[in-house]
C-alpha positions in Angstrom: 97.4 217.9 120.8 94.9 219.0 118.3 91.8 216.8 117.0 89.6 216.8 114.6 86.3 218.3 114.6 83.7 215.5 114.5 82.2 217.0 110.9 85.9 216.9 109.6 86.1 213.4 111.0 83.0 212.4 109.5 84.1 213.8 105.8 86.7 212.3 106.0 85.2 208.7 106.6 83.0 209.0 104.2 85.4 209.7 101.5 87.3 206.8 102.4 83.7 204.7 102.1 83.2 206.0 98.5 87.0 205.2 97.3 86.6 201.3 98.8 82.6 201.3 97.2 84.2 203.4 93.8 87.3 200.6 93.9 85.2 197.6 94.4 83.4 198.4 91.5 86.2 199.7 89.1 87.4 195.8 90.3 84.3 194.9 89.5 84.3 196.2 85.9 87.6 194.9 85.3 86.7 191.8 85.7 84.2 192.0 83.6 86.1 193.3 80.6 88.0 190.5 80.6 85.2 188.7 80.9 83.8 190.2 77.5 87.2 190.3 75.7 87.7 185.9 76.7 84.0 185.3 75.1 84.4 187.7 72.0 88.3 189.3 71.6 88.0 192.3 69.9 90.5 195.7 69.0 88.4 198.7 69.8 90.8 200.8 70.8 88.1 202.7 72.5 88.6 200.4 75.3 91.4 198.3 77.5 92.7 195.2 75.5 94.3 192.2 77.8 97.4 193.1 78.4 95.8 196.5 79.6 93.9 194.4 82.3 97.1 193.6 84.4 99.7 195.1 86.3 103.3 194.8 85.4 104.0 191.5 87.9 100.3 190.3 87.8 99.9 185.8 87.7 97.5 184.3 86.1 96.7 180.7 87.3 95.4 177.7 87.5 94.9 176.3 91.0 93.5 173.2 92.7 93.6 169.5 90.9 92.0 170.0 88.2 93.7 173.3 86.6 97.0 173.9 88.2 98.4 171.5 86.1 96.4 172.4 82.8 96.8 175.8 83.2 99.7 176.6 85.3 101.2 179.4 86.4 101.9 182.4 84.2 103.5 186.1 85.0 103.4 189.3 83.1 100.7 190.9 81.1 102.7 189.6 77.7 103.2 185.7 79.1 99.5 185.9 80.0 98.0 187.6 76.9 100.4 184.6 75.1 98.7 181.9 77.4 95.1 183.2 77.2 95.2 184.4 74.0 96.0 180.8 72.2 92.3 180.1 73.2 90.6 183.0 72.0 89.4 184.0 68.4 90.8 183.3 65.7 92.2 180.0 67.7 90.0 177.1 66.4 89.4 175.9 70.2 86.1 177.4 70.8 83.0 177.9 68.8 81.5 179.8 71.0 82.3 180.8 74.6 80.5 182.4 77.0 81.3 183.3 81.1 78.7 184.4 83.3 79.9 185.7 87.0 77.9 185.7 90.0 77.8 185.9 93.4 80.6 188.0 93.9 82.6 189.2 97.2 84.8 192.5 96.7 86.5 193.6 99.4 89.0 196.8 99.0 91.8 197.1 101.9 91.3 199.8 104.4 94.0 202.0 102.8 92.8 202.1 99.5 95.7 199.8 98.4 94.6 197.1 97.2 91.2 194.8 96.5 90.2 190.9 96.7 87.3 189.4 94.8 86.0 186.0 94.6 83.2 185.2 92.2 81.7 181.8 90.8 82.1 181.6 87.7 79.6 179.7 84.7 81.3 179.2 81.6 79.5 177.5 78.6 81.7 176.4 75.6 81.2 174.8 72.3 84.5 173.8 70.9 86.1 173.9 67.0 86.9 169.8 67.7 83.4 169.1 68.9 81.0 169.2 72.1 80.2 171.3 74.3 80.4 171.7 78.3 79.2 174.1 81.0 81.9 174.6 83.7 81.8 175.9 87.2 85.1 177.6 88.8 86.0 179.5 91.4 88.0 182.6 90.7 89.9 184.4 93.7 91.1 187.7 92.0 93.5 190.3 93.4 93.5 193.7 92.0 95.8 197.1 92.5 94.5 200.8 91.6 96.4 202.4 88.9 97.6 205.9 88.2 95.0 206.5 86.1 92.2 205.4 88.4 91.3 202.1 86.7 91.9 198.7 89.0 94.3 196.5 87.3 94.2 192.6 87.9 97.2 192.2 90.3 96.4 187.7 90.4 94.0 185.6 89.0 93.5 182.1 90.5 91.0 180.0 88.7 90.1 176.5 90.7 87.4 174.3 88.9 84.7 172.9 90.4 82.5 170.9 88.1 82.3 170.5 84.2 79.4 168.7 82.5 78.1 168.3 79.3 75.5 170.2 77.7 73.5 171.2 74.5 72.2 168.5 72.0 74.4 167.2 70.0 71.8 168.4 67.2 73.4 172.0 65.8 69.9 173.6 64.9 68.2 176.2 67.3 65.0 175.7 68.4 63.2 178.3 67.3 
């Protein structure tokens, strides 16, 4: 029975370290490209679009009382890019739209695998009908590495906390 040498051992734990710390923050940056491309949708080919976000079998959905059944359940990177996509730019729905993330929780599985993030999310929206609202959710998002070394969103659950109105009613910045 051989073992190994305790400065083998140690390398060998701290490349394992880096990969979780290096996949929790690919996850990380993920996220936040879809972040970016939900508040202003854009072609740069330069970087992922959507469907590039998520792997082959990934869900998207709504979960809890408020979005399950408004948002539902969706599978696929086209079926989500469909469902998401009839929101964004040029859809008349929003205005403007902007999410801010916080208080995140990345956790990447011991075998390099697989990852699990849960973030709160603040989204402010001004919509093409009228009024605006800030909204508070919950996302709980699973994410796989792939091939090429970027973490791909595996299931997105969005769960809604609280909604409430905001901005005046007046259109004019204060300067």
């Amino acid at each position: 029975m051989t073992s190994t040498p305790p400065a083998a051992h140690a390398l060998q734990s701290l490349e394992a370290r880096l990969r979780r710390l290096e996949g929790a923050q690919a996850a990380r940056s993920t996220l936040a490209r879809y972040m970016h491309l939900c508040d202003q949708p854009c072609a740069d080919s330069a970087f992922p679009q959507l469907a590039d976000l998520f792997t082959e079998d990934a869900i998207w959905e709504g979960v809890g009382p408020l979005y399950a059944g408004k948002f539902g359940r969706h599978v696929g990177p086209a079926a989500i890019v469909a469902f998401v996509g009839s929101y964004l730019a040029p859809s008349p729905h929003f205005e403007r739209n902007l999410h801010f993330l916080t208080s995140d929780q990345v956790k990447v599985a011991e075998d390099g695998a697989s990852a699990r993030g849960q973030w709160l999310m603040l989204q402010l929206s001004t919509y093409g009908a009228g009024g605006s609202e800030a909204i508070t959710a919950r996302l709980d998002v699973e994410f796989r590495p792939a091939p090429d070394g970027h973490w791909l969103i595996a299931h997105f659950r969005t769960e809604r906390l609280e909604c409430v109105p905001w901005n005046s009613p007046d259109k004019e910045a204060v300067q």
